[in-house]
C-alpha positions in Angstrom: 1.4 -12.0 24.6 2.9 -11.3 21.2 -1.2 -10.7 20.0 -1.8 -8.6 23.1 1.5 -6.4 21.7 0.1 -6.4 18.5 -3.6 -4.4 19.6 -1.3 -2.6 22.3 0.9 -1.0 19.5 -2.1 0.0 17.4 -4.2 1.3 20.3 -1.7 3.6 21.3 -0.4 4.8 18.4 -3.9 5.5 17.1 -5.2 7.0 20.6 -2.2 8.5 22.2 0.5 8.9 19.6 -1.2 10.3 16.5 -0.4 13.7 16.5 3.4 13.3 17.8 6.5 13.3 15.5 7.2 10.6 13.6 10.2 9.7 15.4 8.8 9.4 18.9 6.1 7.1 17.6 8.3 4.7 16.1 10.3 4.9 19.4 7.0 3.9 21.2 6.0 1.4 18.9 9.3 -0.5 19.0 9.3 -0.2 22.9 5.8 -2.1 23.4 6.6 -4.4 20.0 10.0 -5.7 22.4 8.3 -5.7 25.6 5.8 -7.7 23.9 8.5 -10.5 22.2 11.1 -10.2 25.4 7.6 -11.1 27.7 6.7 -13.9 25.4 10.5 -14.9 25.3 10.7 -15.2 28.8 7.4 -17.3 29.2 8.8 -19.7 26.7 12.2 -19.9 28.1 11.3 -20.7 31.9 8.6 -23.7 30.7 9.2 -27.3 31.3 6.0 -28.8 30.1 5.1 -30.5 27.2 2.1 -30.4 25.0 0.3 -32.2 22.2 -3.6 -30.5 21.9 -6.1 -31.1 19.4 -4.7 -33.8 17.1 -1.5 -31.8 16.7 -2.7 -28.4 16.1 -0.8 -26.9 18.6 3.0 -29.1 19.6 4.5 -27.1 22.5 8.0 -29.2 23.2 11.4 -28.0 23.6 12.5 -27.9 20.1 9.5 -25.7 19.4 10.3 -23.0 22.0 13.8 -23.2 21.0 12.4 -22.1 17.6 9.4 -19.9 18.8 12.3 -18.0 21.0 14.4 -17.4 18.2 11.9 -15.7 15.7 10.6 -13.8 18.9 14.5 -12.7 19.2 14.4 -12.1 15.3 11.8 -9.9 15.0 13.1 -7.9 18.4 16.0 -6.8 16.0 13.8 -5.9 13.1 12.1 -3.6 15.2 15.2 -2.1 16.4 16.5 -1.5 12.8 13.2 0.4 11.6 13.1 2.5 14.3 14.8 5.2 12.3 12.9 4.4 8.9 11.3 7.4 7.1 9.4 5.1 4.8 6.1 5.4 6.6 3.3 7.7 8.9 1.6 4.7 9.7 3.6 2.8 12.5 1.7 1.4 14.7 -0.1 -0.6 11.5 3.5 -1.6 10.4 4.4 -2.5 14.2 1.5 -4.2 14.0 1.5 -6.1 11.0 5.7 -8.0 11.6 4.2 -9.0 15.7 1.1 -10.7 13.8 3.1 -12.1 10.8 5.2 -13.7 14.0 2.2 -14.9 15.7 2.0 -16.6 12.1 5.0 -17.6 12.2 5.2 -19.3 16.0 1.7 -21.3 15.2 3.4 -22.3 11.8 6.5 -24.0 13.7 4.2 -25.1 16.4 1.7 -28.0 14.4 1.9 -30.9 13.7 -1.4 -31.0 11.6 -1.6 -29.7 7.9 -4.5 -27.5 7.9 -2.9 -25.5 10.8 0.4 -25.5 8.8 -1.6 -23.8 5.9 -4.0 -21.2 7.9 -0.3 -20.2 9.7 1.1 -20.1 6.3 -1.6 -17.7 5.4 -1.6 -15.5 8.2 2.2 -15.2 7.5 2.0 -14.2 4.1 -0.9 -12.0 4.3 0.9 -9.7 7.0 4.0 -10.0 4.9 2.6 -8.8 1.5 1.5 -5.8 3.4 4.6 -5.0 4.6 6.7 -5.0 1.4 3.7 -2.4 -0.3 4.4 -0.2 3.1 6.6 2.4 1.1 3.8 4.5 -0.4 5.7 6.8 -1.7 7.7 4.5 -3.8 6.5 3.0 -6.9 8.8 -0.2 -6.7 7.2 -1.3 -3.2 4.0 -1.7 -4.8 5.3 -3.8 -8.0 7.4 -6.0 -5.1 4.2 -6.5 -3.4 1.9 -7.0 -6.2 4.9 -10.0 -7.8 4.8 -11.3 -4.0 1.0 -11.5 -4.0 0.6 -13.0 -6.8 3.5 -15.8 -7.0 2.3 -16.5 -3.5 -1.1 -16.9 -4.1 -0.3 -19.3 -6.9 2.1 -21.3 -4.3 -0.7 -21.3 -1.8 -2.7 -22.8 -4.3 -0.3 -25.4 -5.0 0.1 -25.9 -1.7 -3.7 -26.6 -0.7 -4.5 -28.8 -3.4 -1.3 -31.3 -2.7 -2.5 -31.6 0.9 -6.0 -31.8 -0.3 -4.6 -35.0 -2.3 -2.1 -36.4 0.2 -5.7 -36.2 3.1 -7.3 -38.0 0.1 -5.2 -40.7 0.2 -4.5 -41.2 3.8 -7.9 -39.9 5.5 -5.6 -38.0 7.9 -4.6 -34.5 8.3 -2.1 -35.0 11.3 1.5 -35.5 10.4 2.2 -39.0 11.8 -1.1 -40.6 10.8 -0.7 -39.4 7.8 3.1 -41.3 7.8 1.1 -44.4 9.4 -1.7 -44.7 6.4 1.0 -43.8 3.3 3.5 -46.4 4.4 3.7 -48.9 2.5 1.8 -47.0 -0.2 4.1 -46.9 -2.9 4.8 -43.6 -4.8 1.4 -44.3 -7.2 0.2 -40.9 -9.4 -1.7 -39.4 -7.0 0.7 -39.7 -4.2 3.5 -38.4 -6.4 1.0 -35.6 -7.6 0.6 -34.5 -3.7 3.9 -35.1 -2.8 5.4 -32.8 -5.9 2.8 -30.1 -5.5 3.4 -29.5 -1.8 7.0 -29.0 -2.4 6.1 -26.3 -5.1 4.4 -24.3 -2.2 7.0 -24.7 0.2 9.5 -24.1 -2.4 7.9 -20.8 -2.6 8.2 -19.9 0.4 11.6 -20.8 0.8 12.5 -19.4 -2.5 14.3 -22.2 -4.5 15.0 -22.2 -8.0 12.7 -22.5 -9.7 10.2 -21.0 -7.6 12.7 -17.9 -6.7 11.6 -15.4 -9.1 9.7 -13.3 -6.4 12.5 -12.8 -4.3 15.0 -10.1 -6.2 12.4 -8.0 -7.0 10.4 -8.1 -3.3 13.8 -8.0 -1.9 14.8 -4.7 -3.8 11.7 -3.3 -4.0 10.3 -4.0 0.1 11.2 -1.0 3.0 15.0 -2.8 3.8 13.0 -3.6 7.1 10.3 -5.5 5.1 12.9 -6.9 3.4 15.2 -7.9 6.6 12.2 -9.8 8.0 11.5 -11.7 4.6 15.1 -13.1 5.0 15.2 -13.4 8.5 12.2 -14.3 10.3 10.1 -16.3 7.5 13.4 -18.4 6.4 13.6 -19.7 9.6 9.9 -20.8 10.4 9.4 -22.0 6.7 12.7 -24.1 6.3 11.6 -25.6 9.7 8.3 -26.8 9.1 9.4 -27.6 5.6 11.4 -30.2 7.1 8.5 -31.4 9.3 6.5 -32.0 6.8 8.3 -33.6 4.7 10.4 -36.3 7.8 7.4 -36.4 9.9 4.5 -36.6 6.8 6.0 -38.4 4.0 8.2 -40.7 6.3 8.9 -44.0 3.8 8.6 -42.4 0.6 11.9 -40.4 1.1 13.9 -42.4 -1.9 17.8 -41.4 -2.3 19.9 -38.6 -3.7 22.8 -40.8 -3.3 25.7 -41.5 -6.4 24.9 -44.0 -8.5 22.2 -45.1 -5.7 18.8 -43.1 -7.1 15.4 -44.4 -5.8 12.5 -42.4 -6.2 10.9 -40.2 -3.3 11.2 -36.6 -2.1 15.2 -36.7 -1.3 16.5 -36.4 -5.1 13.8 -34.1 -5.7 15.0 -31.6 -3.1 18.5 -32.2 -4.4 18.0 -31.1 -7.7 16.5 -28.1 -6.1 19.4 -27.6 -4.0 21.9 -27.7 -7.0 20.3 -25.4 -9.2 19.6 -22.9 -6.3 23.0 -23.1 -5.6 23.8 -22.5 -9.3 21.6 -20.2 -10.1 21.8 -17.8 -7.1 25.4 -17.5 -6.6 26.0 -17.3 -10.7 23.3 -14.3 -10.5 24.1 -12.1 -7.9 28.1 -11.5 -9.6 25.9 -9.2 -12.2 24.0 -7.7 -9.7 24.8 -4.0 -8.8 22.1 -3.6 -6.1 22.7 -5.1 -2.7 19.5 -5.9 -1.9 19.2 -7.7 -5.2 22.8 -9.2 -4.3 21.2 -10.0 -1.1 18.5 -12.2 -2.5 20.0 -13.9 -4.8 22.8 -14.5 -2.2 19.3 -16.1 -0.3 18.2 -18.1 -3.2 22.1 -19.7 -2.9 21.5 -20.2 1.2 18.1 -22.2 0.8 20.4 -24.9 -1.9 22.8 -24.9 0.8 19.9 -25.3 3.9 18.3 -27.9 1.7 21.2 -30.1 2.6 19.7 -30.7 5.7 16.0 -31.8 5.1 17.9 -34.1 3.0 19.4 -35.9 5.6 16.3 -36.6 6.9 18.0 -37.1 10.7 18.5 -35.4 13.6 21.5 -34.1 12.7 20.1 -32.8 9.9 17.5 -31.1 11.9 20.2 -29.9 14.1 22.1 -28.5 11.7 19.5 -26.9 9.6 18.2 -25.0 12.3 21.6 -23.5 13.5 22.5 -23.0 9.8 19.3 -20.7 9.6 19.2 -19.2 12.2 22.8 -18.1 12.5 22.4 -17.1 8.6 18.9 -15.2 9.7 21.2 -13.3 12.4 24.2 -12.7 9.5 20.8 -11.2 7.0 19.4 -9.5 9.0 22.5 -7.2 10.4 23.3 -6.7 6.5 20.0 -5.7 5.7 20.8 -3.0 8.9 23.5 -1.7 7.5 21.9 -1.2 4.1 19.0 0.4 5.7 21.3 3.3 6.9 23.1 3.9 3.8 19.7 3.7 2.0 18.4 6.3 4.6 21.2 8.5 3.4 22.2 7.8 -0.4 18.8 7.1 -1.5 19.6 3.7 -3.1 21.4 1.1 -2.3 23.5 0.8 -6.0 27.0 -1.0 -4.8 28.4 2.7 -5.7 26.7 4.2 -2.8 28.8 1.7 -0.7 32.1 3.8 -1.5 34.2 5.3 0.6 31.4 3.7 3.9 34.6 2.3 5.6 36.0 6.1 5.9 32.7 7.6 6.3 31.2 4.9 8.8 33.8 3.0 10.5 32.1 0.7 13.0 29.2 -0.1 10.6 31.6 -0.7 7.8 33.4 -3.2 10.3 29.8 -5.0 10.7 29.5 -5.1 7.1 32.5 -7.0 6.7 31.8 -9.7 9.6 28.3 -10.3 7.9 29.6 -10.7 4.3 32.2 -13.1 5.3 30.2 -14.8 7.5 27.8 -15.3 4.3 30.5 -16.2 2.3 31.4 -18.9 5.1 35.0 -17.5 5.9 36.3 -19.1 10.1 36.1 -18.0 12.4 32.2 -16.5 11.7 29.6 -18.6 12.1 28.2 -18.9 8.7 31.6 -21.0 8.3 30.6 -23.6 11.4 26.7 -23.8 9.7 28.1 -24.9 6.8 30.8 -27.2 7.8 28.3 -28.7 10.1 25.9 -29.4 7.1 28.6 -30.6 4.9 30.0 -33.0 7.9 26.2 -34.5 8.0 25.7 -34.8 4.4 28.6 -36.8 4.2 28.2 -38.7 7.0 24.9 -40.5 6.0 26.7 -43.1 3.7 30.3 -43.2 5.4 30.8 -46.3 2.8 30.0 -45.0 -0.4 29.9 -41.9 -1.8 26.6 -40.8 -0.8 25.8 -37.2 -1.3 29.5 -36.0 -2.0 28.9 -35.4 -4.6 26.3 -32.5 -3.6 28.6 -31.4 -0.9 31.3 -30.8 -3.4 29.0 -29.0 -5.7 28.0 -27.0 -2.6 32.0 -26.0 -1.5 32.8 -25.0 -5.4 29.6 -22.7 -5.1 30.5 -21.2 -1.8 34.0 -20.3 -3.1 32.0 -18.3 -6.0 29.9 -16.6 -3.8 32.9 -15.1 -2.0 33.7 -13.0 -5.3 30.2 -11.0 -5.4 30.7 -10.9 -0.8 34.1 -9.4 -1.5 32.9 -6.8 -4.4 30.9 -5.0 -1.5 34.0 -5.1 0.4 35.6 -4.0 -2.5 33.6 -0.7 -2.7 33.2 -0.1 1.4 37.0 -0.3 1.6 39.2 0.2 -1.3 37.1 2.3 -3.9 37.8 5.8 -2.6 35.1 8.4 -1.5 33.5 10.1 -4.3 34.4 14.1 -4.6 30.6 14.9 -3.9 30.7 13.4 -1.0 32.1 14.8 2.7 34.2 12.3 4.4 33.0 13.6 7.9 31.2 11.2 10.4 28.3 13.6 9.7 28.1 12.0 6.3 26.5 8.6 7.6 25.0 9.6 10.8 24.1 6.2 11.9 21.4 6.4 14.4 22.5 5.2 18.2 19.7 2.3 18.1 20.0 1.2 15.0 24.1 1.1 15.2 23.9 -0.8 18.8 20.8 -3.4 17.0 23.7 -3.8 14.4 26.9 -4.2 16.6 24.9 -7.1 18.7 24.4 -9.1 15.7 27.8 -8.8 14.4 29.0 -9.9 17.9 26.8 -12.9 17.6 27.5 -13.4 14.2 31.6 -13.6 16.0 31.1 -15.7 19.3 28.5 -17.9 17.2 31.2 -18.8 15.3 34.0 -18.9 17.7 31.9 -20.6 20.3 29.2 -22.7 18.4 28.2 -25.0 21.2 26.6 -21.9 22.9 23.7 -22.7 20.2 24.4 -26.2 19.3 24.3 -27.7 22.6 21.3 -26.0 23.2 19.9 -26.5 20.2 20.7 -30.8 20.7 19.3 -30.9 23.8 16.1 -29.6 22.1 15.7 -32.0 19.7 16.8 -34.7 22.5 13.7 -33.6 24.5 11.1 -33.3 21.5 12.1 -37.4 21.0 13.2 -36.5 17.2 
């Protein structure tokens, strides 16, 4: 459905819509780009069956529709916040280009088999290189684009030789055999080689220190739309099959990240990864004056945090990654909305351009604030219950030692810095008056109908989420009850 979208889009934009303004197409575009996800939502929602085809290439259970349906929901609202965007002429290639990087990203969360996992990485990466060089008209796009490219390709060479390695040893390219022949195996050179250089590539793609240092630069470069999706839609697909392949495929060579407890394996690995992403992001973005930039460091800090729960390596750990990113995809994506529109209108988006937004822009200013506390993980929003449900999990693998505490603690003292660089955007929306260039009229920041509606939704999500978590967890349990995990 989402494919049939995809050549819909183009078809009629090329056929019908080429010679119409610019605004009309986008508004045609984005209609058939939603029909398109809302049809392929609905399918998934109202199936009960189950489905394990061609040695795990394709896994259709209902933790993968749960997942399928959110990035479906995802990329409904990243259509909705570009429908205004200037940045382009070509839209129903950029329409196009986010419904094919989520058919990437649905195969990429539905496999269970490592050579599909890498071919849906691909298609995901490709589509999403485009669509940060979309702004032709501005130099940076292409520099974000080209660093992308070329850290990705590097990753995705990482990436294929460490599988290459791990099929070597085990003979198997499905998840679970490939479990079944390493245990027992012991974490000998080649294993270890494997094991260390598929975590570079999905490091990558998750953007953890020290593999971050595409992300500022794509981020602040990249249309915001481009930009939105990066931090939405791909988070969510890569963290999850992160954590599948590293609980389902390397399953007995986990080791321990706990205190004074260390053993070998993946786990401390990913912790160290976790503490210096923490470190590193939230210590960056307080010298950042772009929010975008702000925003991805802010995103480098958010993987550490969502690394807690591949740690875990449990089903509460899954549970609680998965509402973590997804709630934080939500929380990203409405900020990267709101930057859009005063991009659209300042021409950058410096943290002075934010000044004087909560006089000029009331209801998106209000937004603003539920997102960056929500970020900053302040009750009742539900970035607070994500990471108080990570936290409680992390802590309650060993309830009789210390365990990961001392991760967890690291994790808290972080969070309370990031809410100093969250409250400096505040600072300037609210308290830094409106420059003596500027009109204070409404007509200043004329935020488009769509675009302000797309934006209010997620802030309300962003609200009952929090309020009302088990409207998602429950849900969300249930999933992973039926997918046996």
């Amino acid at each position: 459905m989402v494919v049939i979208a995809a050549l819909a889009v183009l078809a009629v934009d090329l056929l019908v819509m080429r010679h119409e303004p610019i605004r009309y197409r986008f508004l045609f575009g984005a209609a058939i780009s939603c029909l398109g996800c809302f049809a392929a939502m609905f399918w998934l929602l109202n199936i009960d069956q189950q489905a394990h085809a061609l040695n795990g290439m394709l896994v259709l259970d209902p933790l993968t529709r749960f997942i399928k349906a959110a990035l479906l929901l995802l990329t409904v609202f990243t259509v909705l916040i570009s429908i205004e965007a200037n940045f382009t002429k070509h839209i129903g290639e950029y329409f196009a280009l986010i419904l094919l990087a989520t058919v990437g990203m649905m195969f990429l969360v539905s496999s269970e088999e490592i050579l599909m996992i890498f071919i849906s990485l691909e298609l995901t990466s490709l589509s999403l290189y485009i669509l940060a060089a979309f702004n032709k008209q501005n130099i940076n796009s292409a520099e974000a684009a080209l660093k992308y490219f070329l850290f990705g390709g590097m990753a995705a060479a990482f990436t294929l030789f460490g599988l290459s390695l791990i099929y070597g040893l085990s003979g198997a390219t499905n998840l679970h055999q490939i479990s079944a022949a390493l245990k027992g195996h012991g974490l000998d050179p080649s294993l270890l080689a494997g094991l260390v250089m598929t975590i570079i590539g999905f490091g990558f793609k998750i953007a953890a220190v020290p593999f971050h240092l595409w992300a500022p630069d794509a981020y602040q470069g990249a249309p915001t739309p481009s930009a939105a999706f990066i931090a939405s839609g791909s988070k969510v697909a890569s963290f999850f099959v992160f954590a599948k392949v590293m609980m389902l495929g390397f399953a007995g060579v986990e080791g321990s990240a706990f205190w004074r407890n260390l053993a070998p394996g993946w786990v401390p690995v990913l912790a160290i990864l976790a503490a210096f992403s923490m470190a590193l992001g939230n210590l960056a973005a307080i010298a950042q004056s772009n929010v975008k930039r702000l925003l991805a460091y802010s995103a480098i800090a958010h993987a550490g945090y969502a690394l807690l729960g591949i740690i875990t390596h449990s089903s509460q750990g899954i549970s609680s990654l998965v509402y973590y990113m997804v709630t934080y995809a939500l929380t990203a994506l409405g900020a990267f909305g709101v930057v859009a529109v005063v991009e659209r209108r300042a021409g950058d988006a410096k943290l002075s351009d934010f000044a004087g937004f909560g006089q000029r822009e009331p209801w998106l200013a209000f937004c603003m604030m539920i997102f960056m506390l929500s970020l900053a993980g302040i009750p009742p929003l539900a970035g607070f219950f994500g990471k108080f449900y990570l936290f409680a999990v992390a802590v309650g693998t060993d309830r009789t030692n210390l365990g990961l505490l001392w991760l967890v603690i690291f994790a808290i003292a972080m969070s309370a810095v990031s809410l100093y660089y969250y409250l400096q955007v505040l600072k300037q929306i609210y308290v830094v008056p409106v420059p003596v260039s500027a009109p204070i009229s409404e007509e200043a920041f004329p935020g488009p109908a769509i675009t302000r509606a797309a934006i209010g939704l997620l802030a309300l999500g962003v609200v009952v989420l929090g309020c009302a978590p088990d409207l998602l967890l429950g849900r969300l349990l249930a999933a992973i009850h039926g997918a046996g995990l």
